[in-house]
mmCIF file of the N, C-alpha and C atoms, coordinates in Angstrom:
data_MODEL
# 
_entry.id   MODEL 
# 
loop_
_atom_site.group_PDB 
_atom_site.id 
_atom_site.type_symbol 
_atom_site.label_atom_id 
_atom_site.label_alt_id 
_atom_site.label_comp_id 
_atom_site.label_asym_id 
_atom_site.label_entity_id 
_atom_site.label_seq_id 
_atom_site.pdbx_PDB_ins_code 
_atom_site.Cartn_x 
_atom_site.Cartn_y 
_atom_site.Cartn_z 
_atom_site.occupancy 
_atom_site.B_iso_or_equiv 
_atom_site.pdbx_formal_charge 
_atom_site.auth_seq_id 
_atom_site.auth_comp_id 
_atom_site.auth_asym_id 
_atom_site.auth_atom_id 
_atom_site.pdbx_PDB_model_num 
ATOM 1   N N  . UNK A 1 1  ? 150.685 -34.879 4.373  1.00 0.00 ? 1  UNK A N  1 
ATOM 2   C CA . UNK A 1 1  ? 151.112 -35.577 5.563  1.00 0.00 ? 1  UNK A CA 1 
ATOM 3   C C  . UNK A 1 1  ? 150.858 -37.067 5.405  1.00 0.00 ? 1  UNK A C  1 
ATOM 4   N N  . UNK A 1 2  ? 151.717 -37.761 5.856  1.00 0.00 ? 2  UNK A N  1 
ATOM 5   C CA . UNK A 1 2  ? 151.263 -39.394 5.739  1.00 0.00 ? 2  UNK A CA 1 
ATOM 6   C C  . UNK A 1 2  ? 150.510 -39.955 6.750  1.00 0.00 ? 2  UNK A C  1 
ATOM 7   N N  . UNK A 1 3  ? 150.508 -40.760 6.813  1.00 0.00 ? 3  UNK A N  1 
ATOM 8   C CA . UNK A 1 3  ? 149.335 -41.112 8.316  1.00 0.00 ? 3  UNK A CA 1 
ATOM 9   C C  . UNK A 1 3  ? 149.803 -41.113 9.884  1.00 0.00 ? 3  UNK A C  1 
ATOM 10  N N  . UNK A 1 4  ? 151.017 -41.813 9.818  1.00 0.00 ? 4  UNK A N  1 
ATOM 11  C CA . UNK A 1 4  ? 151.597 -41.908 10.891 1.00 0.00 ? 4  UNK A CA 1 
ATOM 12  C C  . UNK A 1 4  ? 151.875 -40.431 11.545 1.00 0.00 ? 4  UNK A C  1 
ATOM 13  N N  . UNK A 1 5  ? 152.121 -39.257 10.592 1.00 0.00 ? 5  UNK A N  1 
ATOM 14  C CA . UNK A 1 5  ? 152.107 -37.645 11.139 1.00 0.00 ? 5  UNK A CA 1 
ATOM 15  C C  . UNK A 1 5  ? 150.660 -37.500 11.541 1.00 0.00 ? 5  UNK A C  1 
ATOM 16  N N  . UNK A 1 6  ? 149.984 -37.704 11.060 1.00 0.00 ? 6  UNK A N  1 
ATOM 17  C CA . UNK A 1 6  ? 148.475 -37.525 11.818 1.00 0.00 ? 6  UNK A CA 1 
ATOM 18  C C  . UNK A 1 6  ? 148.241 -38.244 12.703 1.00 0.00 ? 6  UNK A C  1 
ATOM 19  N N  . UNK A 1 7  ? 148.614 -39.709 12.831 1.00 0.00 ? 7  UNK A N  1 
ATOM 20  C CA . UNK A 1 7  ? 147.991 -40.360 14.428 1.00 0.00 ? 7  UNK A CA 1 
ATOM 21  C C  . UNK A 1 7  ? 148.865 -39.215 15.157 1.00 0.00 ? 7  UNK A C  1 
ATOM 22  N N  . UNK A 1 8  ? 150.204 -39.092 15.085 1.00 0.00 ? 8  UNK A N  1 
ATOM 23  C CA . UNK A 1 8  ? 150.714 -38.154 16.254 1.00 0.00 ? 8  UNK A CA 1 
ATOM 24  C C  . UNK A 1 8  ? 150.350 -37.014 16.376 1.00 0.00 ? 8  UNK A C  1 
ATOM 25  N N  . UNK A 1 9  ? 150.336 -36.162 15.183 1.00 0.00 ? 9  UNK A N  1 
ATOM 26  C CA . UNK A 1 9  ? 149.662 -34.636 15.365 1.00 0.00 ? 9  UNK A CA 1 
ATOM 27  C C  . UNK A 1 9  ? 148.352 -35.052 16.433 1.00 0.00 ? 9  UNK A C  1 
ATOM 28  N N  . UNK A 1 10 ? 146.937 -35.517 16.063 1.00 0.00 ? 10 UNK A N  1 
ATOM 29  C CA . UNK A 1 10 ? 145.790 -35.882 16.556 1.00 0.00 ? 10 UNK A CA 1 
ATOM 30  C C  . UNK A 1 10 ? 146.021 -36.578 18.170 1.00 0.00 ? 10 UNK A C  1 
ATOM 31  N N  . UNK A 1 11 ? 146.792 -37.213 18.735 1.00 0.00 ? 11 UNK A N  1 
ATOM 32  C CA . UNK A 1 11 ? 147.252 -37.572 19.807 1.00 0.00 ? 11 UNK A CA 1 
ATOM 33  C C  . UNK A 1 11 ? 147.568 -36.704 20.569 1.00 0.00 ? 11 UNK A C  1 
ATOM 34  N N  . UNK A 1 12 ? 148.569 -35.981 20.358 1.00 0.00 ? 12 UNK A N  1 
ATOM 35  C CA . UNK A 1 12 ? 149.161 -34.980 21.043 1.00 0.00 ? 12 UNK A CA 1 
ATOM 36  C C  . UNK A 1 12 ? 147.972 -34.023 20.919 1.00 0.00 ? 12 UNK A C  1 
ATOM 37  N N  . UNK A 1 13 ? 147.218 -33.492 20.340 1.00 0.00 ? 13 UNK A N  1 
ATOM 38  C CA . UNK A 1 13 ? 146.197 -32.459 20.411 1.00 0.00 ? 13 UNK A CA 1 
ATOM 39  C C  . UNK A 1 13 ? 145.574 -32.860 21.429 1.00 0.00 ? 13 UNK A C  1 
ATOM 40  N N  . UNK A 1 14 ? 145.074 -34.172 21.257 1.00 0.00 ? 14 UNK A N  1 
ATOM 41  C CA . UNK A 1 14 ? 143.959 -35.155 22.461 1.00 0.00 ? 14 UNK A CA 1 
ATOM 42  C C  . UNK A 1 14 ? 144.830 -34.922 23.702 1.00 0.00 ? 14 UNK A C  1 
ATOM 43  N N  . UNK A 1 15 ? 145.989 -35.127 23.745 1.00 0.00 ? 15 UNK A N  1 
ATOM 44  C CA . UNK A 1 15 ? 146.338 -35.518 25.139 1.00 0.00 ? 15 UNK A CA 1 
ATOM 45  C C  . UNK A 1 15 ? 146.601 -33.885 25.738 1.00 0.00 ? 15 UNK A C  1 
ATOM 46  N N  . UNK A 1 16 ? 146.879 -32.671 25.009 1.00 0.00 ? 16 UNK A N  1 
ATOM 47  C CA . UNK A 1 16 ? 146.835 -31.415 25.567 1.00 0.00 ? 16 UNK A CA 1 
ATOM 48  C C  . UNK A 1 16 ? 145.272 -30.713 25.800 1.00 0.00 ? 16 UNK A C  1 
ATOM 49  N N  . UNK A 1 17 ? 144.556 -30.664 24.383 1.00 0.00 ? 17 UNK A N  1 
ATOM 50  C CA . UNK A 1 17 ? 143.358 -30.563 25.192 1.00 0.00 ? 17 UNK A CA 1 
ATOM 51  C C  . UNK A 1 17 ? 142.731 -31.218 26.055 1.00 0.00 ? 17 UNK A C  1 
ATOM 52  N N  . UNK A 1 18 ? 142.464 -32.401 26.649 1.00 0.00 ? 18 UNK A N  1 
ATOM 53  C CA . UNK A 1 18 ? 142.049 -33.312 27.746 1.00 0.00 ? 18 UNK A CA 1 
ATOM 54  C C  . UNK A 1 18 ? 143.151 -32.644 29.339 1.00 0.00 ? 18 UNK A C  1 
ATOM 55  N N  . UNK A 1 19 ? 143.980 -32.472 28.567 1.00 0.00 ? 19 UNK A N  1 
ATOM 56  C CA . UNK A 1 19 ? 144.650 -31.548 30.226 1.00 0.00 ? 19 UNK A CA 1 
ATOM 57  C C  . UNK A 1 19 ? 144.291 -30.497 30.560 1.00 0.00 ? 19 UNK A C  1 
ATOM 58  N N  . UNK A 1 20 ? 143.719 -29.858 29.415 1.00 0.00 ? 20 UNK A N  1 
ATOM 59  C CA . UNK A 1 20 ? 143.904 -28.250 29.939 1.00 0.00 ? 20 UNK A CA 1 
ATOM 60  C C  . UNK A 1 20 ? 142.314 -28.367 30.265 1.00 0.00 ? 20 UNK A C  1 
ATOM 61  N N  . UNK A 1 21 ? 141.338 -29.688 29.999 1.00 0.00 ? 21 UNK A N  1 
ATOM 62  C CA . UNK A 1 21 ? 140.182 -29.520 30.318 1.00 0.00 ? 21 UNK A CA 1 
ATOM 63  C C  . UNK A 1 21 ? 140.130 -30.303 31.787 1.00 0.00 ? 21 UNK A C  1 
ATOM 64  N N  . UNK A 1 22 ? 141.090 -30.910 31.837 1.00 0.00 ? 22 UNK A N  1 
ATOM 65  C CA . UNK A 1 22 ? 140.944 -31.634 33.149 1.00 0.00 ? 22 UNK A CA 1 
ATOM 66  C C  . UNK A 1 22 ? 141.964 -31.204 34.897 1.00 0.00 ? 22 UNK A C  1 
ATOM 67  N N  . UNK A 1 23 ? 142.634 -30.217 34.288 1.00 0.00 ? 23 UNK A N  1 
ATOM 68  C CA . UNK A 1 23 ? 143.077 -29.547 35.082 1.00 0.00 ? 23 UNK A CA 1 
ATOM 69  C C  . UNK A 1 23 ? 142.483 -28.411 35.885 1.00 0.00 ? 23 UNK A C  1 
ATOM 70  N N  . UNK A 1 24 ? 142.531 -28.487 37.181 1.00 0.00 ? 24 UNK A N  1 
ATOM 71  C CA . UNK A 1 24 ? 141.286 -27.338 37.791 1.00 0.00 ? 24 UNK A CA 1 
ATOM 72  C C  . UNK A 1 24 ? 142.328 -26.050 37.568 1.00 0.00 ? 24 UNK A C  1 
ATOM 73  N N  . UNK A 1 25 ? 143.722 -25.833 37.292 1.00 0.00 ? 25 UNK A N  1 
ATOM 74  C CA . UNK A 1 25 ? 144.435 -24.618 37.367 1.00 0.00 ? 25 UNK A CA 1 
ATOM 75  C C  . UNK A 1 25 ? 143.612 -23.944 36.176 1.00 0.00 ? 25 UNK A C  1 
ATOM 76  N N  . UNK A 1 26 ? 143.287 -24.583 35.074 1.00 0.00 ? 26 UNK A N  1 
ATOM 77  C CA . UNK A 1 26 ? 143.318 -24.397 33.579 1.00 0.00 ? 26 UNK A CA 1 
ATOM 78  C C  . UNK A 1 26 ? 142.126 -23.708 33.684 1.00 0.00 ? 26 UNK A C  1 
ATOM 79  N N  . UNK A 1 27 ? 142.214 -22.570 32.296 1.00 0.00 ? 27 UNK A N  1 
ATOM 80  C CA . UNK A 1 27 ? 140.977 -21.610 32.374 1.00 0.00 ? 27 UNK A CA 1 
ATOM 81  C C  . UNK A 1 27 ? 139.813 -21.943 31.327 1.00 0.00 ? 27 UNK A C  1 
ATOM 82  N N  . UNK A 1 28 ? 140.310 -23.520 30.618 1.00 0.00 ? 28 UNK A N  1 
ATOM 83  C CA . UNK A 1 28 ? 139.095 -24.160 30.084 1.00 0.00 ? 28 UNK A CA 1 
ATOM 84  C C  . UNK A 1 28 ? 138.665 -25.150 30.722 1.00 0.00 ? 28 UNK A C  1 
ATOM 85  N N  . UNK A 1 29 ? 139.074 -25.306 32.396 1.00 0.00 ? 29 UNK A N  1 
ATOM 86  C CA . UNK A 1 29 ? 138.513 -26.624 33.179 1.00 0.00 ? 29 UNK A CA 1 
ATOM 87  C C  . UNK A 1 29 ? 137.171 -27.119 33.463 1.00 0.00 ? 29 UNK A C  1 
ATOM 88  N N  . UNK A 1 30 ? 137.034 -27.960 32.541 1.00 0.00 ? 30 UNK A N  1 
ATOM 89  C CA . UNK A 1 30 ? 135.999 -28.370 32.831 1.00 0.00 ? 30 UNK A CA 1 
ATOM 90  C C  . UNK A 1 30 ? 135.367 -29.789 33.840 1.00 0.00 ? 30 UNK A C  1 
ATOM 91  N N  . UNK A 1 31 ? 135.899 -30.652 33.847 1.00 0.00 ? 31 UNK A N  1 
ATOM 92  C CA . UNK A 1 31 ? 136.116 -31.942 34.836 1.00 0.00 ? 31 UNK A CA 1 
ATOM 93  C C  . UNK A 1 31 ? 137.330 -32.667 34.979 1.00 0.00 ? 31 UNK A C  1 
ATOM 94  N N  . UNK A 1 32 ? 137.648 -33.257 36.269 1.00 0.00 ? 32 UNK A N  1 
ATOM 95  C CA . UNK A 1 32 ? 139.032 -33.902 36.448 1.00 0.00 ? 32 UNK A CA 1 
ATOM 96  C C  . UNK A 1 32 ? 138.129 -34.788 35.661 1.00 0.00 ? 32 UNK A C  1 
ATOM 97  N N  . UNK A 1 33 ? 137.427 -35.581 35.016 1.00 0.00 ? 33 UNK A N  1 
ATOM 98  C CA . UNK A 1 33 ? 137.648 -36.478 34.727 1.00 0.00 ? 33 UNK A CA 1 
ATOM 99  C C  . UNK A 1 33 ? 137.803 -36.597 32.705 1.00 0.00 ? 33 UNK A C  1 
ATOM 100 N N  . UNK A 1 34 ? 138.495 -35.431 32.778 1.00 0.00 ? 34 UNK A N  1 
ATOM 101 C CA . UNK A 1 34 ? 138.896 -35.400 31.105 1.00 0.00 ? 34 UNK A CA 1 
ATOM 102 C C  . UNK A 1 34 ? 140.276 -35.923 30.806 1.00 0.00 ? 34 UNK A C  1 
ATOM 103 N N  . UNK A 1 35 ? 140.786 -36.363 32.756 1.00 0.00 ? 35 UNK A N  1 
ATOM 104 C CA . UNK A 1 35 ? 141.986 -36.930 32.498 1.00 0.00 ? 35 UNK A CA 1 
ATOM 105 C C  . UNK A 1 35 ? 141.883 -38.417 32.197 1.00 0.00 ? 35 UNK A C  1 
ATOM 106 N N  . UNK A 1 36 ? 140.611 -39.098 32.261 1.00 0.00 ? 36 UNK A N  1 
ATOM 107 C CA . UNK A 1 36 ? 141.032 -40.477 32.169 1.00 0.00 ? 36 UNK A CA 1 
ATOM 108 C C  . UNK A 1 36 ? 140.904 -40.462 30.241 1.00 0.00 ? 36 UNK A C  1 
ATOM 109 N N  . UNK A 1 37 ? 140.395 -39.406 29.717 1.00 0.00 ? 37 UNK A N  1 
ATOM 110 C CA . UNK A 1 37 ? 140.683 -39.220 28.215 1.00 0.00 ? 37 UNK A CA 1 
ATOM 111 C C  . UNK A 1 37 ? 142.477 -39.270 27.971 1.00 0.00 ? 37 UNK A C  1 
ATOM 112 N N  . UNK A 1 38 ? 143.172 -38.634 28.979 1.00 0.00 ? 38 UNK A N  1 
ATOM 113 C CA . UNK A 1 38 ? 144.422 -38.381 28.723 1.00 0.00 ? 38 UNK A CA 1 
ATOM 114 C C  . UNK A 1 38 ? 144.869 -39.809 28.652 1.00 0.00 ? 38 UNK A C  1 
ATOM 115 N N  . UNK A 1 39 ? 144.621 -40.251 30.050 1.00 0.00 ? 39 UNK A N  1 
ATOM 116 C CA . UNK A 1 39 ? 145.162 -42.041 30.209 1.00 0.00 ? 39 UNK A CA 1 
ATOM 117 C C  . UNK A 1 39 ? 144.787 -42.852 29.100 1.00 0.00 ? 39 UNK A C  1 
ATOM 118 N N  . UNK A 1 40 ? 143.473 -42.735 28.580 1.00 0.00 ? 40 UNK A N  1 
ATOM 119 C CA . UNK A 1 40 ? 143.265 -43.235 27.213 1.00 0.00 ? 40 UNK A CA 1 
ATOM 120 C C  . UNK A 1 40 ? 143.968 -43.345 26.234 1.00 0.00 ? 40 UNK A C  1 
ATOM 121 N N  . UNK A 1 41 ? 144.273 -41.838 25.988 1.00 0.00 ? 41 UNK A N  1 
ATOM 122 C CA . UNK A 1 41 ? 145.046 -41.921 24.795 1.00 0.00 ? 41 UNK A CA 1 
ATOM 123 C C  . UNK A 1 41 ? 146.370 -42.639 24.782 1.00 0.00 ? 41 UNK A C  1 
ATOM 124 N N  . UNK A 1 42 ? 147.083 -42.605 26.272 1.00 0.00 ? 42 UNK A N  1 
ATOM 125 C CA . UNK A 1 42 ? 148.513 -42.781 26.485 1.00 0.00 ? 42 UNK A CA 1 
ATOM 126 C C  . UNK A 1 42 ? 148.443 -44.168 26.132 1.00 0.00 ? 42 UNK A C  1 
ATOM 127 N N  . UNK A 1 43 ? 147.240 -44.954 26.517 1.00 0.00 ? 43 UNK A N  1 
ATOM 128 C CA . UNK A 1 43 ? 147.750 -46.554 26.790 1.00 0.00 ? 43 UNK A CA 1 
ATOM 129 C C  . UNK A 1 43 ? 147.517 -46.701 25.035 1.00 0.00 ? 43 UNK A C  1 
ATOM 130 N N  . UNK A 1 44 ? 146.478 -46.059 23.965 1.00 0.00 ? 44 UNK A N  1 
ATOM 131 C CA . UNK A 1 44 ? 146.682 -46.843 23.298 1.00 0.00 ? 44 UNK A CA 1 
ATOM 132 C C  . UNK A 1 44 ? 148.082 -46.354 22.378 1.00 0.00 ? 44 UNK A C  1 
ATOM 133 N N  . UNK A 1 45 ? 148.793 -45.325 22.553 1.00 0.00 ? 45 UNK A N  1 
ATOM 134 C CA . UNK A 1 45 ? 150.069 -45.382 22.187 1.00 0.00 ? 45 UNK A CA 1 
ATOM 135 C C  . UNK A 1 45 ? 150.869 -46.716 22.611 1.00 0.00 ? 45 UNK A C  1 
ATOM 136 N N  . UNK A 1 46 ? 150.648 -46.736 24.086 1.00 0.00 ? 46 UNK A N  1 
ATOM 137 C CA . UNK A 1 46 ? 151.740 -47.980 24.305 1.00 0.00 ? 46 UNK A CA 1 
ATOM 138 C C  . UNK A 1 46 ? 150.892 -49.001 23.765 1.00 0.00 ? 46 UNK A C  1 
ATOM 139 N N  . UNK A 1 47 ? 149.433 -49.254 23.405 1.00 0.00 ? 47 UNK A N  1 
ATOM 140 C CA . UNK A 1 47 ? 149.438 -50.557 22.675 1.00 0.00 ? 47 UNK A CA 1 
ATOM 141 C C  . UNK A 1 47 ? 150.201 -50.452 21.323 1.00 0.00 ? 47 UNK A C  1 
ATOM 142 N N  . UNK A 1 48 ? 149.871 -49.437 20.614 1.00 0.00 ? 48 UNK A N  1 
ATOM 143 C CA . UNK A 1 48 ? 150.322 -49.245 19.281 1.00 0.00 ? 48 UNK A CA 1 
ATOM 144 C C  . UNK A 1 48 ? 151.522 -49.630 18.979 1.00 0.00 ? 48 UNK A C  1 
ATOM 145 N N  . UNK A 1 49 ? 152.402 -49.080 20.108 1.00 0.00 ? 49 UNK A N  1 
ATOM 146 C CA . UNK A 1 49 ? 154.084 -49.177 20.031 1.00 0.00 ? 49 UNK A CA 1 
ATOM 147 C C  . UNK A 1 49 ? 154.511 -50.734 20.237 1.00 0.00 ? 49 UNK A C  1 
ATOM 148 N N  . UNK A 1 50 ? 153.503 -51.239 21.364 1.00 0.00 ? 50 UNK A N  1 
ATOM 149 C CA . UNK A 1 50 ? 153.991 -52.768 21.356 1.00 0.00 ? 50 UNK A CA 1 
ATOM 150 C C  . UNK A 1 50 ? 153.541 -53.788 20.447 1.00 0.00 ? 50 UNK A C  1 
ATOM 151 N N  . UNK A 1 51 ? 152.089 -53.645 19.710 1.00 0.00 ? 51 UNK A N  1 
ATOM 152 C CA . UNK A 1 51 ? 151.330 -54.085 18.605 1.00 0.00 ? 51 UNK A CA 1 
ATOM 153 C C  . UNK A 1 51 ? 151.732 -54.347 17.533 1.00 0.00 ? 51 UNK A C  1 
ATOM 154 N N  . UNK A 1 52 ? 152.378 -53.033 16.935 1.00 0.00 ? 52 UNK A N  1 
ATOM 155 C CA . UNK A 1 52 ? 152.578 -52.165 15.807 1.00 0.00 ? 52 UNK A CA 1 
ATOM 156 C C  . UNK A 1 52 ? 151.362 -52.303 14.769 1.00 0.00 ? 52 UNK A C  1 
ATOM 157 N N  . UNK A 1 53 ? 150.389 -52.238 15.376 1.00 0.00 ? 53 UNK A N  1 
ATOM 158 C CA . UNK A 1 53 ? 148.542 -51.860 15.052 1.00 0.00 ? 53 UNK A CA 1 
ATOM 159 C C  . UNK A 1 53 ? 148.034 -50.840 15.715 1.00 0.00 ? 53 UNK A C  1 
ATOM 160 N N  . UNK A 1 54 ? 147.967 -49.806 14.766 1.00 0.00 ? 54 UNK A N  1 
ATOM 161 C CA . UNK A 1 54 ? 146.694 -48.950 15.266 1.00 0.00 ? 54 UNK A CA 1 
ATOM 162 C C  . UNK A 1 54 ? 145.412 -48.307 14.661 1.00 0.00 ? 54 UNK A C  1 
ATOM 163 N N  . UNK A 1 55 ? 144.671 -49.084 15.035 1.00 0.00 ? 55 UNK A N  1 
ATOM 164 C CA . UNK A 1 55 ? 143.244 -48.398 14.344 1.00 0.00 ? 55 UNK A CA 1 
ATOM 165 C C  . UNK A 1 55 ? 143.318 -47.262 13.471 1.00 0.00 ? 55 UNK A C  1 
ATOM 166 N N  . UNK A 1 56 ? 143.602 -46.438 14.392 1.00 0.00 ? 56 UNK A N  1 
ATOM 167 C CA . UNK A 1 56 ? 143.415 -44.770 13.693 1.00 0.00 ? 56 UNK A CA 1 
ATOM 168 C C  . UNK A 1 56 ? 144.259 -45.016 12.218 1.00 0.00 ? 56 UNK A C  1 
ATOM 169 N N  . UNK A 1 57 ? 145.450 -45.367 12.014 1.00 0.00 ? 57 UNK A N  1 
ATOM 170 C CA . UNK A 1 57 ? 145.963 -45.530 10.621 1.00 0.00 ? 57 UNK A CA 1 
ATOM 171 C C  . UNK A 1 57 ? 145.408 -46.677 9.978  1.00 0.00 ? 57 UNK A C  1 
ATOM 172 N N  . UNK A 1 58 ? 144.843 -47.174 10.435 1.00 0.00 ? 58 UNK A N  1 
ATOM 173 C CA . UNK A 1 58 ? 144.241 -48.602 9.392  1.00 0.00 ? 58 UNK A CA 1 
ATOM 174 C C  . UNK A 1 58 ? 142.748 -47.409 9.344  1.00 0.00 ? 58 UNK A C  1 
ATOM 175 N N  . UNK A 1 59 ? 142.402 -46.930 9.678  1.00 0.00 ? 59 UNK A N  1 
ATOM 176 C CA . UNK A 1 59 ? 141.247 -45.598 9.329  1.00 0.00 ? 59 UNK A CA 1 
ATOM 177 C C  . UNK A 1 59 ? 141.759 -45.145 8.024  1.00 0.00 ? 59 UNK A C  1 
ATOM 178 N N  . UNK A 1 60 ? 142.337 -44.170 8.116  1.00 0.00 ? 60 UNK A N  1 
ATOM 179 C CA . UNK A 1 60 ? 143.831 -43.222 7.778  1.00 0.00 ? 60 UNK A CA 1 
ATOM 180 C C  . UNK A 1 60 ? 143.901 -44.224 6.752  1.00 0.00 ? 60 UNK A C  1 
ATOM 181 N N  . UNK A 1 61 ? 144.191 -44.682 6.373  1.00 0.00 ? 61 UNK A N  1 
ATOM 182 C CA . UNK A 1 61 ? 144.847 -45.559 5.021  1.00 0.00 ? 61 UNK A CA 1 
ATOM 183 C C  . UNK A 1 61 ? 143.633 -46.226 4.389  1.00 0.00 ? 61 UNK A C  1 
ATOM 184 N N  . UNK A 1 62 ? 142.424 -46.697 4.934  1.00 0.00 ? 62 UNK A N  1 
ATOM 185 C CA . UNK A 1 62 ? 141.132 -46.726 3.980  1.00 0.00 ? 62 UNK A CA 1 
ATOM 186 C C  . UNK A 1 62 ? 140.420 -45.578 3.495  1.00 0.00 ? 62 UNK A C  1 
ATOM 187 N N  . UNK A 1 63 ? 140.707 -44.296 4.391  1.00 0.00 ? 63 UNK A N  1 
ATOM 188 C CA . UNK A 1 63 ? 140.204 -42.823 3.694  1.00 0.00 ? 63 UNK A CA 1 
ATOM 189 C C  . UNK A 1 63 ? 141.475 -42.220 2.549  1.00 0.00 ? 63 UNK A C  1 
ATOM 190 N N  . UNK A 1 64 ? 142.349 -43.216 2.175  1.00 0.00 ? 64 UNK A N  1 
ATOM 191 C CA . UNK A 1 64 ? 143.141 -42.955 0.948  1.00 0.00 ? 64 UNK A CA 1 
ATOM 192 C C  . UNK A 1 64 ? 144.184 -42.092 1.165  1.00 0.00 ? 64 UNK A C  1 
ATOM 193 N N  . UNK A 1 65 ? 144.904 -41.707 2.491  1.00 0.00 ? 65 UNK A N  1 
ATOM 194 C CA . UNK A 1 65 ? 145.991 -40.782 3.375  1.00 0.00 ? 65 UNK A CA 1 
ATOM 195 C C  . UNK A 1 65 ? 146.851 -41.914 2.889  1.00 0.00 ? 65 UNK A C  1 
ATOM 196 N N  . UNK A 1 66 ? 148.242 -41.237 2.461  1.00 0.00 ? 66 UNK A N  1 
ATOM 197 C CA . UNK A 1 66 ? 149.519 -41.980 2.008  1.00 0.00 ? 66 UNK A CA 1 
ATOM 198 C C  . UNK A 1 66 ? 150.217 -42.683 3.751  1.00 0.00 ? 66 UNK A C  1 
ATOM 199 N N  . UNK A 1 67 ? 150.536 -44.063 3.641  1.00 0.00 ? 67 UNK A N  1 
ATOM 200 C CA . UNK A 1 67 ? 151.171 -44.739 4.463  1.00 0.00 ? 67 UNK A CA 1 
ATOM 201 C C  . UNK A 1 67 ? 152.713 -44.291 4.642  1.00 0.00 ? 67 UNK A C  1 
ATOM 202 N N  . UNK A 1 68 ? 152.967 -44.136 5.845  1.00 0.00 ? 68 UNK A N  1 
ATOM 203 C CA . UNK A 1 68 ? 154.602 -43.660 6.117  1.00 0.00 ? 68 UNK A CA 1 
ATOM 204 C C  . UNK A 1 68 ? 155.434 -44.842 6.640  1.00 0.00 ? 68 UNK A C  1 
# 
């Protein structure tokens, strides 16, 4: 996988588990406040997208993961 498939794979994991923990329907609920993890993650997509910098792949590309 190149890096850019992992910030998104790892994102999208973050932003579904943080719902299903922050949702009181959900049968792993643990606090509404696993949603401000969700809001987290969202904004730094939109920094990323408006940046075109994101940490996690400048990570990702010093642990030697091929650049996409």
């Amino acid at each position: 996988m190149k890096s850019w498939q992992i910030v998104r794979l790892v994102a999208g994991t973050f932003v579904l588990l943080s719902l299903a923990m922050g949702v009181q329907g959900s049968p792993i609920f643990i606090s509404p406040w696993w949603l401000a993890f969700t809001a987290f993650v969202g904004a730094n997509l939109l920094q990323s997208a408006l940046t075109k910098w994101c940490l996690m792949e400048s990570i990702l590309g010093k642990l030697g993961v091929e650049r996409g």
